[in-house]
C-alpha positions in Angstrom: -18.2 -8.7 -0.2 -19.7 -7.9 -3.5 -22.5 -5.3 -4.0 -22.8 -6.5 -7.9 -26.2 -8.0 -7.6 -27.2 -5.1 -4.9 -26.2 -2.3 -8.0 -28.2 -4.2 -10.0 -31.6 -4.1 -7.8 -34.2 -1.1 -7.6 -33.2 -0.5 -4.1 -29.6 -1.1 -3.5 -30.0 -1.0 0.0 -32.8 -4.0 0.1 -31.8 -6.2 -3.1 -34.1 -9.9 -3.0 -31.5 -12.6 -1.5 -28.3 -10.3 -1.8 -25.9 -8.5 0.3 -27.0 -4.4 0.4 -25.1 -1.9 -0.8 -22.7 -0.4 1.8 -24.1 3.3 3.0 -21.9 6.1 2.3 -21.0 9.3 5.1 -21.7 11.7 2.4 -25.6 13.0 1.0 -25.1 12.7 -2.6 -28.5 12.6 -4.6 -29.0 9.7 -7.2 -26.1 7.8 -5.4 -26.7 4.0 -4.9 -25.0 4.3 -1.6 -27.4 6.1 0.7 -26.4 8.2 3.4 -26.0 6.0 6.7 -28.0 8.8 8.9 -31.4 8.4 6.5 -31.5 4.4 7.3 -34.2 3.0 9.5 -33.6 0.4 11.5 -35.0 -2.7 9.2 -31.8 -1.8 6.6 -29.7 -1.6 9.5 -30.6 -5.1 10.5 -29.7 -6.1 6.8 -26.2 -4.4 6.7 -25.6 -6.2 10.0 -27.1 -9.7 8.8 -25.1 -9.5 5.5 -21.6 -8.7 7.6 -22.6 -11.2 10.1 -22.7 -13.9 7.1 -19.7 -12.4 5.9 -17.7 -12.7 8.9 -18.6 -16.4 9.8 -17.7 -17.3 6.7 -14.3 -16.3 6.9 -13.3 -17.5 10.8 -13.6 -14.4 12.6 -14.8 -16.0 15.9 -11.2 -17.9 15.9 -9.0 -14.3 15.0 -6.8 -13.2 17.5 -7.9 -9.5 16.8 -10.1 -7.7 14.3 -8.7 -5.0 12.7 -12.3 -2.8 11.3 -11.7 0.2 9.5 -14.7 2.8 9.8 -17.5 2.2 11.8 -20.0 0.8 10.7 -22.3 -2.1 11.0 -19.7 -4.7 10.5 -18.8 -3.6 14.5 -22.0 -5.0 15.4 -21.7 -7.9 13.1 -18.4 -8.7 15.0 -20.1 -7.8 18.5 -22.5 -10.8 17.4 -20.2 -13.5 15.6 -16.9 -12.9 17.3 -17.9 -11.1 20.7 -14.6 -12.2 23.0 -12.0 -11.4 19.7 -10.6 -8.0 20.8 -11.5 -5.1 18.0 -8.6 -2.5 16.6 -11.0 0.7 14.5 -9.3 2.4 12.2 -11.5 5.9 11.4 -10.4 7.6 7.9 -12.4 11.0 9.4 -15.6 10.9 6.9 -17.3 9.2 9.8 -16.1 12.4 11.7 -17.7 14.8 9.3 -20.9 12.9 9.0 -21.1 13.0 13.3 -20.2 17.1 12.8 -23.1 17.5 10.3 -25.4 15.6 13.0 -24.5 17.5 16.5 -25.2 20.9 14.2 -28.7 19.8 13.3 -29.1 17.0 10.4 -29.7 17.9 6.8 -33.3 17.2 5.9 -33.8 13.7 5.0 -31.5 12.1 8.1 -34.0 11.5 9.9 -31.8 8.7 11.8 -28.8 10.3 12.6 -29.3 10.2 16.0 -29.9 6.3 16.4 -26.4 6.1 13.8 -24.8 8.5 16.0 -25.1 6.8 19.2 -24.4 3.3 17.1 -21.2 4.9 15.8 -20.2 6.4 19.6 -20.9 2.4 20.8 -18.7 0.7 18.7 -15.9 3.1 19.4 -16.0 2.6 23.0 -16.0 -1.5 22.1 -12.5 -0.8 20.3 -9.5 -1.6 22.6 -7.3 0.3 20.7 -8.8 3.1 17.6 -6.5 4.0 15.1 -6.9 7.8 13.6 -4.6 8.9 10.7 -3.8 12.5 12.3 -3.3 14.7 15.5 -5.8 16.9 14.5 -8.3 14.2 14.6 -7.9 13.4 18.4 -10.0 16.1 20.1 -12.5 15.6 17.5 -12.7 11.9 18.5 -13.0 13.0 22.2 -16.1 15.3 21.4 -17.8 13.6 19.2 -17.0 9.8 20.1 -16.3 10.4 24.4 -13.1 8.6 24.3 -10.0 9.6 25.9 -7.0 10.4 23.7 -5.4 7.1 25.9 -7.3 4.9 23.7 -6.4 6.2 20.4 -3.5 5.7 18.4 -1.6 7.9 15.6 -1.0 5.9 12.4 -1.4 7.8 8.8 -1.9 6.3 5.7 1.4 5.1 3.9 2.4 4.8 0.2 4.3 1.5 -1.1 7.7 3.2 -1.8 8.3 0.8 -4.9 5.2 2.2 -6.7 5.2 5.9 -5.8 9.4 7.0 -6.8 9.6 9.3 -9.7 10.4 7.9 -13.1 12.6 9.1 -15.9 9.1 9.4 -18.5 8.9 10.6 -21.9 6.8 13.8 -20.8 5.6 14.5 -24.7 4.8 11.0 -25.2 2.3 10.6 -21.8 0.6 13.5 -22.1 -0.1 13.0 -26.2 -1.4 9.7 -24.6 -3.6 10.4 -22.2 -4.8 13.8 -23.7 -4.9 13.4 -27.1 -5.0 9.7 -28.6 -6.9 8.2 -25.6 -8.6 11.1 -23.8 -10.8 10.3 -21.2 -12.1 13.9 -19.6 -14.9 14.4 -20.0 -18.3 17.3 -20.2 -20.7 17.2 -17.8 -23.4 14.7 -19.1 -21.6 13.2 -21.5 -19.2 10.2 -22.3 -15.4 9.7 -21.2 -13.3 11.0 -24.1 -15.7 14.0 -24.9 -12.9 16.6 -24.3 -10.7 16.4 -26.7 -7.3 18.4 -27.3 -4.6 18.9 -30.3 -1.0 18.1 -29.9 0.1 21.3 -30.2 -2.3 22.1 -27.8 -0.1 20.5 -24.8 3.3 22.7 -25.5 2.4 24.3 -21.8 2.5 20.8 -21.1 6.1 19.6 -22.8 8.0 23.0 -22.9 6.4 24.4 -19.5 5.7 23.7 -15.4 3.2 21.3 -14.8 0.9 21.7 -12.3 -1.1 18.7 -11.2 -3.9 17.8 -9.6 -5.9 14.5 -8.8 -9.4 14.7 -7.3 -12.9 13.7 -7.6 -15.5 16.6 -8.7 -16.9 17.4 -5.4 -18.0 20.5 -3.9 -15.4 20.4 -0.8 -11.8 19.7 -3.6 -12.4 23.1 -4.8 -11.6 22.5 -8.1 -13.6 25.7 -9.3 -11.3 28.2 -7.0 -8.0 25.8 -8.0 -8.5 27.0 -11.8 -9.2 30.5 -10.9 -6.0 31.1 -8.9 -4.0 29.2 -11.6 -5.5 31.6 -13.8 -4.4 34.7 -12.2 -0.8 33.1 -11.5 -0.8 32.1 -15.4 -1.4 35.7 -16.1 1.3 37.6 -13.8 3.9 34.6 -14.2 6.6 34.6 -17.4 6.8 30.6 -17.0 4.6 28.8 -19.5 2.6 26.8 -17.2 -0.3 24.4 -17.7 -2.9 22.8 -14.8 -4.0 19.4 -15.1 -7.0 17.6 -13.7 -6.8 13.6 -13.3 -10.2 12.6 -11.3 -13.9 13.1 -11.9 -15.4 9.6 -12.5 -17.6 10.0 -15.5 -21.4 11.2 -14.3 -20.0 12.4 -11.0 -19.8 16.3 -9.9 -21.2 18.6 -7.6 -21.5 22.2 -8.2 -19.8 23.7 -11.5 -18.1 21.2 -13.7 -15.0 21.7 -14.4 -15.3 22.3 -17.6 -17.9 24.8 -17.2 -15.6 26.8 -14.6 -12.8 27.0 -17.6 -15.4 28.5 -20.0 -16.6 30.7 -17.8 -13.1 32.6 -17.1 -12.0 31.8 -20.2 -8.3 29.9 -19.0 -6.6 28.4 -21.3 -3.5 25.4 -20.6 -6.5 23.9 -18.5 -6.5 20.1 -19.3 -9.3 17.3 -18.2 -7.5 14.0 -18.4 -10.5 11.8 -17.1 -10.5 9.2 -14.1 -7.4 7.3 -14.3 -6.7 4.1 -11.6 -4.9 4.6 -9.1 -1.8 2.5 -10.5 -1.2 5.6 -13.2 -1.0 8.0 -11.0 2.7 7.9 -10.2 3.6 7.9 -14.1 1.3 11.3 -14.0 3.6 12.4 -11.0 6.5 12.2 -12.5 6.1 14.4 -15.7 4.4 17.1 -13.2 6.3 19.6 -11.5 4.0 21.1 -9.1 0.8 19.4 -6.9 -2.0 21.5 -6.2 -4.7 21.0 -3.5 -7.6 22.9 -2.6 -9.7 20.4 -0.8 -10.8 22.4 2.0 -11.9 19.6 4.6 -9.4 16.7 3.6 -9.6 14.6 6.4 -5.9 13.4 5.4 -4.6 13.5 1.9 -2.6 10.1 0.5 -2.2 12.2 -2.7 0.1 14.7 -1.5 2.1 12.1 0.5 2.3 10.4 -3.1 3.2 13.6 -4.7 6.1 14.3 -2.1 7.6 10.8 -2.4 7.4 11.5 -6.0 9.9 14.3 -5.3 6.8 17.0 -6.4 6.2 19.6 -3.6 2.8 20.1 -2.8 0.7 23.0 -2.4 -2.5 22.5 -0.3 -4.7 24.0 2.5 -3.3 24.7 5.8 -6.2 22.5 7.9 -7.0 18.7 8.6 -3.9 16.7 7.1 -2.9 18.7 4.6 -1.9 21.0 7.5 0.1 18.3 9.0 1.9 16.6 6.3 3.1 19.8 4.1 5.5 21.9 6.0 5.1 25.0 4.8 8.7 26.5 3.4 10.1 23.2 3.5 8.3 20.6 1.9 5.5 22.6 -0.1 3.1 25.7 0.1 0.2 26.0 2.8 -2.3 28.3 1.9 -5.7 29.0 4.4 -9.1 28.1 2.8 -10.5 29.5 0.0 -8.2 32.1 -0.6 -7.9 32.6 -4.6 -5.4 35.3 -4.0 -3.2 33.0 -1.4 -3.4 29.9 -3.6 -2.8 32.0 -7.3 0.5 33.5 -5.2 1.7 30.1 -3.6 1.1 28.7 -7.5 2.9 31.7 -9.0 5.7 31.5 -6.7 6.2 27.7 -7.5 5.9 28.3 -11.2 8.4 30.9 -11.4 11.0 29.6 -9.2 12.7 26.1 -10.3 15.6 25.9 -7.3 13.0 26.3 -4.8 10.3 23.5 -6.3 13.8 21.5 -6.9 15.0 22.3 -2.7 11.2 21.6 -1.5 10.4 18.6 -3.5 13.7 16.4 -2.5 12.7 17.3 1.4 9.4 16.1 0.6 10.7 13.1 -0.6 12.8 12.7 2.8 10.0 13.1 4.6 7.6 10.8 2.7 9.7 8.2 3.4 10.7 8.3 6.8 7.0 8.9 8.1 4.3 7.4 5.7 6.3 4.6 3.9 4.5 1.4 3.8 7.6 -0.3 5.9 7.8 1.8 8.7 3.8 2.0 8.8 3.4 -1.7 8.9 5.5 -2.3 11.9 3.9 0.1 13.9 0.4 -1.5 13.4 1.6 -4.6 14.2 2.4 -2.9 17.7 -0.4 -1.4 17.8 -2.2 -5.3 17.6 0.1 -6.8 19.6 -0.5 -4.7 22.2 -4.4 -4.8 21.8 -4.3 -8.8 22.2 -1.7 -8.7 25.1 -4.4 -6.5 26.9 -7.0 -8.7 26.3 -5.5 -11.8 27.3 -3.5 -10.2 30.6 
């Protein structure tokens, strides 16, 4: 479905003789994508109509099983076009955080999250089977959806093993590339491109360990607290060492800007290489040496499963998915939230100490494989269908 000609309407969410614009989980002021829990129930109605469309158009009623991921209106769409073809949900855990915000009193503004709350709980208990990337995620389902953990299945998000393998690069040449003759970070209010660096700015960079990151500009990455504890590592380590940021789609951040947290403390080997797609990422992988993480409420974390197949080890927050797919000592660092002092120590000891990033980052490979490649991932879903349709038709 495109939202094209919704983006282009004063009101996204009710565009003349178009599809609206899908709501988001997240509050973010001046988005296009509204939150779902401020929605009345006419623009419910209209995200339901507009799936319902979509969904006859394509067959649905004639599917053997309906694999939805989120939920949102397009459960009710399928409820409506498709009502006997069984239903597999998938949650990615923002629906999860948007239900937590709502059972400790709604922000200001939702003044629907209750209706959206007992929609969501509906179409969860419509679901023969619900899919949920983590463990952690299970008694969180059971409190905030009423399911039993019997009806929900384990089944993270995977990497394509052919994409994400690390690559024998030119590290001098990609990083003059991306920071220097195409730049794309960026200052907050202004263009792509306006942060600019030297070559001989990037010999952290060529001659050094490179710590990566890759992250949007939002107030739960931590991107602020990241640059102060590579700060404080930078100053107690003997290992030139450089941190780079790939994310931050132009116009988009919450709290400090990046930028503004690096003049601020004054850090130098800080780069802003802009919002990249998600196809260049595993080139930026593999002239890094070290991920960094300090999302505090990642509901799972692709990236770091990226990183590790890359052969990078990973340091990240010990809580959600982070907490279950780094093993700490073995395939990366753990850290607990919001610790600058934790997170600078974890950086410095992965800065400073080559055999152990080397020992770490080929069992994070091992273990990136074996559990989240795409392969391995694919037949258990279609186990995971199978058995929904069999259950339905018994």
């Amino acid at each position: 479905m495109s939202f094209d000609e919704a983006l282009a309407s004063p009101d996204p969410l009710d565009p003349p003789g178009a599809a609206p614009m899908h709501p988001s989980y997240e509050d973010r002021p001046d988005a296009p994508d509204r939150v779902f829990a401020a929605l009345d129930d006419d623009a419910y109605e209209r995200q339901v109509t507009a799936w319902a469309r979509a969904l006859a158009a394509v067959g649905a009623a004639d599917a053997d099983a309906l694999h939805l991921h989120h939920l949102t209106p397009i459960h009710e769409a399928a409820s409506r076009v498709a009502p006997n073809v069984p239903i597999i949900g998938h949650l990615h855990g923002t629906e999860l955080l948007m239900l937590e915000e709502i059972a400790g009193g709604p922000p200001p503004g939702w003044t629907h999250a209750e209706s959206w709350a007992e929609r969501m709980r509906d179409w969860a208990r419509r679901c023969e089977r619900l899919i949920v990337l983590s463990p952690s995620q299970i008694p969180r389902v059971e409190r905030l959806l009423g399911l039993d953990a019997d009806r929900l299945v384990v089944l993270p998000n995977g990497f394509d093993p052919g994409a994400f393998v690390r690559r024998d690069l030119d590290r001098a040449a990609l990083w003059r590339h991306a920071l220097v003759e195409e730049p794309r970070g960026w200052l907050a209010g202004q263009h792509a491109g306006s942060v600019r660096y030297r070559a001989e700015d990037l010999s952290p960079l060529v001659d050094g360990v490179v710590v990566l990151t890759v992250s949007r500009f939002t107030a739960v990455k931590r991107l602020p607290l990241l640059i102060e504890a590579f700060a404080q590592a930078r100053d107690r380590s003997q290992t030139p060492a450089g941190l780079v940021i790939v994310g931050g789609h132009p116009g988009e951040w919450e709290g400090e800007h990046p930028a503004g947290t690096i003049a601020r403390l004054g850090v130098r080997d800080v780069f802003l290489a802009g919002w990249h797609d998600h196809n260049e990422v595993a080139a930026f992988l593999s002239v890094a040496d070290v991920f960094a993480l300090a999302s505090v409420r990642e509901q799972f974390g692709l990236v770091l499963v990226e990183a590790m197949a890359c052969e990078i080890p990973p340091v990240a927050v010990d809580r959600f998915g982070p907490g279950e797919i780094v093993t700490h000592g073995e395939t990366g660092w753990l850290v607990e939230p919001d610790d600058a002092g934790g997170l600078a120590a974890a950086l410095l000891e992965s800065i400073d100490d080559p055999l152990e990033r080397t020992r770490r980052g080929a069992r994070g490979h091992a273990v990136a494989v074996e559990r989240y490649g795409w392969p391995e991932l694919a037949r258990r879903l279609v186990d995971v269908l199978d058995a929904a349709v069999g259950d339905t038709r018994a």
